[in-house]
N, CA, C and O atoms as a GROMACS GRO file, in nm:
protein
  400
    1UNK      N    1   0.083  -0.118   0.000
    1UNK     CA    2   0.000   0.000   0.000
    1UNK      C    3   0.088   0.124   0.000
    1UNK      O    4   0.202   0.110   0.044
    2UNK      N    5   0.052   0.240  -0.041
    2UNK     CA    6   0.142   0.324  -0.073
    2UNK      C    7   0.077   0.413   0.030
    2UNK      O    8  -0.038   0.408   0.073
    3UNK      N    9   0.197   0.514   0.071
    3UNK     CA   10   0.146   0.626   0.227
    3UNK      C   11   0.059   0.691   0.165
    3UNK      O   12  -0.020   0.729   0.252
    4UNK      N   13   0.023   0.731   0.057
    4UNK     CA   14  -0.121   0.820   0.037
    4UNK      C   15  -0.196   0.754   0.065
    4UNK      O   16  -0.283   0.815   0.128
    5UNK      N   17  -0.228   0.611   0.050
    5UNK     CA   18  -0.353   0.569   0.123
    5UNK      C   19  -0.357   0.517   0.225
    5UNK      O   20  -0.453   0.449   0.262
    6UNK      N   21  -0.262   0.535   0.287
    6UNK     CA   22  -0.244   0.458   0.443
    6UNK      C   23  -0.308   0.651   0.498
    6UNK      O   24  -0.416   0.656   0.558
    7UNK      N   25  -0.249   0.756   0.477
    7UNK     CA   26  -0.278   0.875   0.482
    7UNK      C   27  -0.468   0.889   0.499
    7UNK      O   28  -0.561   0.903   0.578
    8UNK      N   29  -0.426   0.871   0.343
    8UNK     CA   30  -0.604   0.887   0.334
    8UNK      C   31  -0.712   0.782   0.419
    8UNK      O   32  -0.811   0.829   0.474
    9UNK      N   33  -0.686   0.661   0.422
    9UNK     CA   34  -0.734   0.593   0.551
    9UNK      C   35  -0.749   0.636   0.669
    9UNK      O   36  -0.837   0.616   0.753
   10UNK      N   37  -0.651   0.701   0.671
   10UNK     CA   38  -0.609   0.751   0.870
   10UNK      C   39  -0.711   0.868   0.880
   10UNK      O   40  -0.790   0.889   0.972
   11UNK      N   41  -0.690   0.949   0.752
   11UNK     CA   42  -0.791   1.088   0.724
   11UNK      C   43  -0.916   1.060   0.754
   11UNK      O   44  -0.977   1.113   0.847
   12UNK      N   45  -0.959   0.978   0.680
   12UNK     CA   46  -1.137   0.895   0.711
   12UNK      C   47  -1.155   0.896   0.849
   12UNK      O   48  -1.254   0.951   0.897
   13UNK      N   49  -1.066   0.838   0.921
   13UNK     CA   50  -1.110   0.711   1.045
   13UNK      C   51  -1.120   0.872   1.146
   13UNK      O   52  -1.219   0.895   1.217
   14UNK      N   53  -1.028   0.947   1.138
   14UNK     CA   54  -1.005   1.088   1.244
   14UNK      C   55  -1.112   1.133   1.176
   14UNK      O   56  -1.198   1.114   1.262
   15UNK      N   57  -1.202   1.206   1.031
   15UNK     CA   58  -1.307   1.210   1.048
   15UNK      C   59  -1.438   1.169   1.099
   15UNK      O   60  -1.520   1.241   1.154
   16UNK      N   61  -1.445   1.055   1.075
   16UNK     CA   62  -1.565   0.987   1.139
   16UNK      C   63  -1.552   0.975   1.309
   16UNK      O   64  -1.646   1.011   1.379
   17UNK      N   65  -1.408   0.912   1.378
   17UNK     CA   66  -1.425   0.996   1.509
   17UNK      C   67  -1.426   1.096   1.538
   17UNK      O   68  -1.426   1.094   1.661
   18UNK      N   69  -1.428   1.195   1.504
   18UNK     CA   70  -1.436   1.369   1.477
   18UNK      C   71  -1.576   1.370   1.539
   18UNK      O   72  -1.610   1.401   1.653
   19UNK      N   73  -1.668   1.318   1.406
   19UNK     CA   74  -1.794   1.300   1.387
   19UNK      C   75  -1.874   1.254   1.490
   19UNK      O   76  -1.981   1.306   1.519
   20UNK      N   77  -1.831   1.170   1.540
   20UNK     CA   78  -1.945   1.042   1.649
   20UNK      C   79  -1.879   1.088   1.767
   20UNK      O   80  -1.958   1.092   1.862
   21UNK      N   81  -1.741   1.130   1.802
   21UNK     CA   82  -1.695   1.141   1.960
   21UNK      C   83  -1.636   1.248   1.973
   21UNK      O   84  -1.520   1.237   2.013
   22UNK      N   85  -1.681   1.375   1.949
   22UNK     CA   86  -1.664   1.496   1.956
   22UNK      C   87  -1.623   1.553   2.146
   22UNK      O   88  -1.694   1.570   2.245
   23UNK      N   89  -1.557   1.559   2.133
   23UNK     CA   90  -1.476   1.652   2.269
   23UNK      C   91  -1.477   1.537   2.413
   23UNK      O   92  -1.494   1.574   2.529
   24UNK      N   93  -1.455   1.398   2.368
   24UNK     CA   94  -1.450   1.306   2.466
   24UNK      C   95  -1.270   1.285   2.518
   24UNK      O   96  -1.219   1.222   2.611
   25UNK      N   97  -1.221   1.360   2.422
   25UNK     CA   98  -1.069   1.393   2.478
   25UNK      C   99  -1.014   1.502   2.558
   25UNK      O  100  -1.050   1.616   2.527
   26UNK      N  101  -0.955   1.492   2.629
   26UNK     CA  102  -0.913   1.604   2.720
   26UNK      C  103  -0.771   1.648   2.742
   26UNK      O  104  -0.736   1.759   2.783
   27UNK      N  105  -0.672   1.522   2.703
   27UNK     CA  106  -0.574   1.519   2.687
   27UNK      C  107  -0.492   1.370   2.689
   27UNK      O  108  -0.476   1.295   2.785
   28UNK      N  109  -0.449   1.355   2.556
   28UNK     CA  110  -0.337   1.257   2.569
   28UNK      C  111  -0.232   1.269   2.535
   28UNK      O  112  -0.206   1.329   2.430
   29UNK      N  113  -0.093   1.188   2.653
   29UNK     CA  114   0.039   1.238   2.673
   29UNK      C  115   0.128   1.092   2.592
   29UNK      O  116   0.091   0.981   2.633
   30UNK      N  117   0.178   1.093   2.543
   30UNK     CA  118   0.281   0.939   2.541
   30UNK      C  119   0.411   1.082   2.604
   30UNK      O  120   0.443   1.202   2.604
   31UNK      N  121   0.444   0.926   2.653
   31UNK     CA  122   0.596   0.959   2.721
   31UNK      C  123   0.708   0.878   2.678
   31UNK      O  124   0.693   0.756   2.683
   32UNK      N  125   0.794   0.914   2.646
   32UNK     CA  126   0.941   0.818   2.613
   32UNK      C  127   0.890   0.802   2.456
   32UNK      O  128   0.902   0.698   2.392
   33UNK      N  129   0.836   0.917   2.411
   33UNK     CA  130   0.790   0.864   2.244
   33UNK      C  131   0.910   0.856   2.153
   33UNK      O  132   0.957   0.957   2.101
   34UNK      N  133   0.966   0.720   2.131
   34UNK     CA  134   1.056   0.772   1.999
   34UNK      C  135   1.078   0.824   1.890
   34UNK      O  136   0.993   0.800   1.806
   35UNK      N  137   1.154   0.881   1.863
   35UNK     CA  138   1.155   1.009   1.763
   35UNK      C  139   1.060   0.895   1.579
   35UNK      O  140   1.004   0.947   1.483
   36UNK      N  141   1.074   0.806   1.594
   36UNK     CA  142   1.026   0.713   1.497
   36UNK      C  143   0.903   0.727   1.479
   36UNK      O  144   0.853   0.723   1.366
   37UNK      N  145   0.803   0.756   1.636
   37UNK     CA  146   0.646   0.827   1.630
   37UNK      C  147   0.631   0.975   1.619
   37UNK      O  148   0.531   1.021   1.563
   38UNK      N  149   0.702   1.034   1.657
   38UNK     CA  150   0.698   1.177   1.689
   38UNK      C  151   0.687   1.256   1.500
   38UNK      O  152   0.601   1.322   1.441
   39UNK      N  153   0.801   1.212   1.472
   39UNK     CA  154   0.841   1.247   1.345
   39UNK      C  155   0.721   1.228   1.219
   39UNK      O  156   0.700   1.322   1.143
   40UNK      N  157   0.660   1.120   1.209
   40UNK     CA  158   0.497   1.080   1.167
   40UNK      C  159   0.416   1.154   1.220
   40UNK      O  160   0.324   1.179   1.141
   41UNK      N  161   0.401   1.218   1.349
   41UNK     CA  162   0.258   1.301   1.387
   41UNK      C  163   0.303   1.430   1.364
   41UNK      O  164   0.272   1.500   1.460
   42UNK      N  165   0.372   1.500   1.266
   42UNK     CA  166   0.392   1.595   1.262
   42UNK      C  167   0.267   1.621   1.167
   42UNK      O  168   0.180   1.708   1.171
   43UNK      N  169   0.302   1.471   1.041
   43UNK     CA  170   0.255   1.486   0.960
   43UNK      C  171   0.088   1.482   0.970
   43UNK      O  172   0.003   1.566   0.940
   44UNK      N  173   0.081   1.356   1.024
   44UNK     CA  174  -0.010   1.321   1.073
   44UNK      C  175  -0.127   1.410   1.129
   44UNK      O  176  -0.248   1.418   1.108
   45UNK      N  177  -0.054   1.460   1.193
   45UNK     CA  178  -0.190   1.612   1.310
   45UNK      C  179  -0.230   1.681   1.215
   45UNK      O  180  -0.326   1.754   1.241
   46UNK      N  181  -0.166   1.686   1.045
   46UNK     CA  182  -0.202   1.832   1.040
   46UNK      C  183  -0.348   1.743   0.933
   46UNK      O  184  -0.400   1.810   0.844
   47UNK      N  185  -0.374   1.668   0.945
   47UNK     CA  186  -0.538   1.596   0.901
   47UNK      C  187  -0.654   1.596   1.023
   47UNK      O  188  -0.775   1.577   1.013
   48UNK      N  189  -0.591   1.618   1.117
   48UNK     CA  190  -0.653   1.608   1.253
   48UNK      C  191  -0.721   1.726   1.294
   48UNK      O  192  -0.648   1.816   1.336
   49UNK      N  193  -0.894   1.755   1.290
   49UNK     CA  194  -0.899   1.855   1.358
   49UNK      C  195  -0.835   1.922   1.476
   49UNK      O  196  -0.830   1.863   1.584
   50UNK      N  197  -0.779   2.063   1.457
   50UNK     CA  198  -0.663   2.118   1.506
   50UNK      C  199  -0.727   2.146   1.672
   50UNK      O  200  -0.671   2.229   1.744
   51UNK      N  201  -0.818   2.088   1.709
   51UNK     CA  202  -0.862   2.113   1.858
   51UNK      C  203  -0.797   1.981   1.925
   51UNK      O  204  -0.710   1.990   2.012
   52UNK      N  205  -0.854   1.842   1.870
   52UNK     CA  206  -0.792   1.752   1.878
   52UNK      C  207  -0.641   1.701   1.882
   52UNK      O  208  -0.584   1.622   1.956
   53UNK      N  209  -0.591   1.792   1.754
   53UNK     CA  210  -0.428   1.751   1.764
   53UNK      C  211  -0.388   1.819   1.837
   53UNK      O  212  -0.268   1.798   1.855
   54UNK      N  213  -0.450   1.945   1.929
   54UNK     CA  214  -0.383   2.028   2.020
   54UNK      C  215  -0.344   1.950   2.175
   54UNK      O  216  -0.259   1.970   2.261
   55UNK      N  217  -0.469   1.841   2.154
   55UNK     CA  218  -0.488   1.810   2.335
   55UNK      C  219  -0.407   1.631   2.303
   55UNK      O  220  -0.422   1.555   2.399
   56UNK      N  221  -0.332   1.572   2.184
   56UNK     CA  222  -0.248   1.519   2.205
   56UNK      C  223  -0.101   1.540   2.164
   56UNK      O  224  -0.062   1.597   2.061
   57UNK      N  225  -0.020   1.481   2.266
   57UNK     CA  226   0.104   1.513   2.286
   57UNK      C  227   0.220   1.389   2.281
   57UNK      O  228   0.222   1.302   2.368
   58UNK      N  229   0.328   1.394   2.153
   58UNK     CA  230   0.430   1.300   2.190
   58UNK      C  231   0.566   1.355   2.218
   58UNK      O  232   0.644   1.420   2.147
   59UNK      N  233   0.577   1.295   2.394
   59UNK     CA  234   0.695   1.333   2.406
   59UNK      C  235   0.838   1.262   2.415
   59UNK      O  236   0.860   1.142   2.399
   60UNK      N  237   0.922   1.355   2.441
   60UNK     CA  238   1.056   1.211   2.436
   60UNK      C  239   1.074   1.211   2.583
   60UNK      O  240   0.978   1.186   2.655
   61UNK      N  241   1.198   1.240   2.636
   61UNK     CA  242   1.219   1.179   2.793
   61UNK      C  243   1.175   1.303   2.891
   61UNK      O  244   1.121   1.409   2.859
   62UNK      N  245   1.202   1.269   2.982
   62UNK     CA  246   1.128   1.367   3.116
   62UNK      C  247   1.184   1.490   3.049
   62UNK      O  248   1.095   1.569   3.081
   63UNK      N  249   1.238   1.533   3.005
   63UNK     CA  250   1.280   1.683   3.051
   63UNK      C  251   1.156   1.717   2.957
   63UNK      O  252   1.120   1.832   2.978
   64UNK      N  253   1.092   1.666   2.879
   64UNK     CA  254   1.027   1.686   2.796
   64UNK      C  255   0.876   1.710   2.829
   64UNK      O  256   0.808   1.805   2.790
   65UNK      N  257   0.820   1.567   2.941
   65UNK     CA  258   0.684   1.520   2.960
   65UNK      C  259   0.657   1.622   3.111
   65UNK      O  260   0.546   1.660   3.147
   66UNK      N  261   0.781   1.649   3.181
   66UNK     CA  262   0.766   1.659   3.339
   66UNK      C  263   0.678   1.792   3.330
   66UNK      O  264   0.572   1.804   3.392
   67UNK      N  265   0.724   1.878   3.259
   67UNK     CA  266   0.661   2.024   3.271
   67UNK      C  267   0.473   1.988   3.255
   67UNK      O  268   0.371   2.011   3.319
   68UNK      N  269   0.504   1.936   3.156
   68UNK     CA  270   0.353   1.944   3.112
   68UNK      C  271   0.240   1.793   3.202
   68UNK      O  272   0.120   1.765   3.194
   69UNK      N  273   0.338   1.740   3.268
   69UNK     CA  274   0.260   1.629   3.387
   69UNK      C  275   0.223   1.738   3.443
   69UNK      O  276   0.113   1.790   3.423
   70UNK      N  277   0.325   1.791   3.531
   70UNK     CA  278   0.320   1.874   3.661
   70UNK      C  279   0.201   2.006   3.603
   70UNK      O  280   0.117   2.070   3.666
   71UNK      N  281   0.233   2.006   3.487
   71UNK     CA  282   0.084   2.122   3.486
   71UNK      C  283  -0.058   2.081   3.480
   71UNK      O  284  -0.158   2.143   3.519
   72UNK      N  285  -0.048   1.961   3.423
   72UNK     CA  286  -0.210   1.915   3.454
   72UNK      C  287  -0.243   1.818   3.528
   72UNK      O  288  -0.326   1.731   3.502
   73UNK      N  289  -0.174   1.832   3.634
   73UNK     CA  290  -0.235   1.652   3.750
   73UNK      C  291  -0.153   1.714   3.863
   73UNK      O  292  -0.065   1.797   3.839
   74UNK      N  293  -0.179   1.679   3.974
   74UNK     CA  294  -0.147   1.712   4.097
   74UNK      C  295  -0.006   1.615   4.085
   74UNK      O  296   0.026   1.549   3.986
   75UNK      N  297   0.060   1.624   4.199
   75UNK     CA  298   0.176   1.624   4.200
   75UNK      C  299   0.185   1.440   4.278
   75UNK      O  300   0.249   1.338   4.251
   76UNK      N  301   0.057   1.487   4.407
   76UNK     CA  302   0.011   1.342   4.459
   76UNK      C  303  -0.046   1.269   4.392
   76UNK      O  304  -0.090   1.186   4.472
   77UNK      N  305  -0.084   1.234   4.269
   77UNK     CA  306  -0.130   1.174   4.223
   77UNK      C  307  -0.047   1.088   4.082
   77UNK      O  308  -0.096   1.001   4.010
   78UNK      N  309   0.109   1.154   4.077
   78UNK     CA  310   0.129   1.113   3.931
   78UNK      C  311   0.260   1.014   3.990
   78UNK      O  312   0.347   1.029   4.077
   79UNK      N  313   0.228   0.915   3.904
   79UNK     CA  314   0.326   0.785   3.975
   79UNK      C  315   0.513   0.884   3.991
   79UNK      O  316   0.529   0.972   3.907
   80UNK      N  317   0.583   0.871   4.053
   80UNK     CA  318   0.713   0.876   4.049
   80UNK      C  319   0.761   0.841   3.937
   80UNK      O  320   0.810   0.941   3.884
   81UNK      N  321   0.772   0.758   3.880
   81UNK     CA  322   0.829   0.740   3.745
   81UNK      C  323   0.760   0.863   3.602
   81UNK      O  324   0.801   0.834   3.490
   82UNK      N  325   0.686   0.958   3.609
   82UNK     CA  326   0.645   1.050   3.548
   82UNK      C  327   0.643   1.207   3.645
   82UNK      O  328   0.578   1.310   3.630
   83UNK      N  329   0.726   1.173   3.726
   83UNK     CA  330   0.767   1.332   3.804
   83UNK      C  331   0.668   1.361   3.917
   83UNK      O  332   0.630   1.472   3.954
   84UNK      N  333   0.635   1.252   3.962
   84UNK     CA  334   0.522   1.307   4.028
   84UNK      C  335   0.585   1.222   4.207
   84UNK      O  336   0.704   1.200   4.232
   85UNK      N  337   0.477   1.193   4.294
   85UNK     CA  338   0.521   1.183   4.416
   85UNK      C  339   0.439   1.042   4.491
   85UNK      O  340   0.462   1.007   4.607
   86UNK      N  341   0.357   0.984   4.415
   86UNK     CA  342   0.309   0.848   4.421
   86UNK      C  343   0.346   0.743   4.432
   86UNK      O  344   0.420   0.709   4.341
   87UNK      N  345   0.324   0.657   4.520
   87UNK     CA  346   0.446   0.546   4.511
   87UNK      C  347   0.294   0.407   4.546
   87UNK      O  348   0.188   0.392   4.606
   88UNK      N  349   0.382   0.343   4.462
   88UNK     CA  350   0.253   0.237   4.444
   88UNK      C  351   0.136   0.281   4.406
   88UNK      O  352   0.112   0.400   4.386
   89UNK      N  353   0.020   0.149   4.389
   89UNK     CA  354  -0.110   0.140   4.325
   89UNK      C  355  -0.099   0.188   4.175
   89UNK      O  356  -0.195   0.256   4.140
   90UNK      N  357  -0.007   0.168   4.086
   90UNK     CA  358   0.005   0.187   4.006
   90UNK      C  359   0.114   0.082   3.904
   90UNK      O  360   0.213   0.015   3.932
   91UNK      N  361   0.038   0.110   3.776
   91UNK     CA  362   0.111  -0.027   3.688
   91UNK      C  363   0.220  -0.019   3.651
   91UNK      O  364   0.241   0.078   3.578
   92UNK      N  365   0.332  -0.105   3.679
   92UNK     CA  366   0.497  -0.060   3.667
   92UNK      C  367   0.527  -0.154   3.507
   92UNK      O  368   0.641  -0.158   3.461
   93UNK      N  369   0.433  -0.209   3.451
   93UNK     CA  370   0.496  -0.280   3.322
   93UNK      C  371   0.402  -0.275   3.247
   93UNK      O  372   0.290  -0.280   3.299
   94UNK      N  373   0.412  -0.266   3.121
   94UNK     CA  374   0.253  -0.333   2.975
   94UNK      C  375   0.296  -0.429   2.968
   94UNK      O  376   0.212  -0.518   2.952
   95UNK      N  377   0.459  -0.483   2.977
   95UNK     CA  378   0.433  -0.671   2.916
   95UNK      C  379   0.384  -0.734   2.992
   95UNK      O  380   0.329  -0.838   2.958
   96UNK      N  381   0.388  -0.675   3.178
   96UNK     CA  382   0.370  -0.761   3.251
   96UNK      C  383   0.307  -0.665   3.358
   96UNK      O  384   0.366  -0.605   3.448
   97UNK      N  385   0.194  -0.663   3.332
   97UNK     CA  386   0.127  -0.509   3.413
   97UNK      C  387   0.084  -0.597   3.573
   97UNK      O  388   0.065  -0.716   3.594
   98UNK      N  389   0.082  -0.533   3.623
   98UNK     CA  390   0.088  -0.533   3.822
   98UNK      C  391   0.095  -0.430   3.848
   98UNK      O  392   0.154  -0.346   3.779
   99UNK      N  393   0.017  -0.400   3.988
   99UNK     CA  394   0.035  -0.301   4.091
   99UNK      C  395   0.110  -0.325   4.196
   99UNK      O  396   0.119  -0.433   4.255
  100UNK      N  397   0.171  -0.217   4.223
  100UNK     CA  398   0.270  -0.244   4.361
  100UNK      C  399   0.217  -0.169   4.466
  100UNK      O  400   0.270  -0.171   4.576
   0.00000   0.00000   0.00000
């Protein structure tokens, strides 16, 4: 398949959720994003209604994510491993998710 229609696919699918789930986002963060994703949503956002591509975010390492944790979540609440002051009840793996 050639990227114009992997493009134009992606275009559809962000319309029609546009369409049916209008302002059910509030904000999403990736953290530790490698430059391999980052570099694609440049392109990517700019098909994305621009309210939407505003309230997601890929970042690379803390110096990057910490500012913008610490501005929208309390400080008690954001696990330690994302700058915050939480320790446990929270999932330390995706391959192998558990709470500690």
């Amino acid at each position: 398949r050639s990227l114009m229609s992997i493009i134009s696919g992606f275009k559809k699918i962000a319309e029609i959720d546009q369409l049916l789930y209008p302002e059910l986002l509030s904000a999403c963060i990736f953290t530790n994003a490698p430059m391999a994703f980052r570099a694609p949503w440049k392109l990517i956002s700019t098909f994305v209604d621009k309210a939407t591509a505003s309230k997601i975010s890929l970042l690379g390492g803390a110096s990057q994510y910490k500012p913008i944790m610490e501005s929208l979540f309390e400080l008690s609440t954001l696990p330690k491993q994302f700058g915050g002051t939480l320790e446990g009840s929270h999932v330390t793996s995706m391959e192998q998710p558990r709470c500690e």
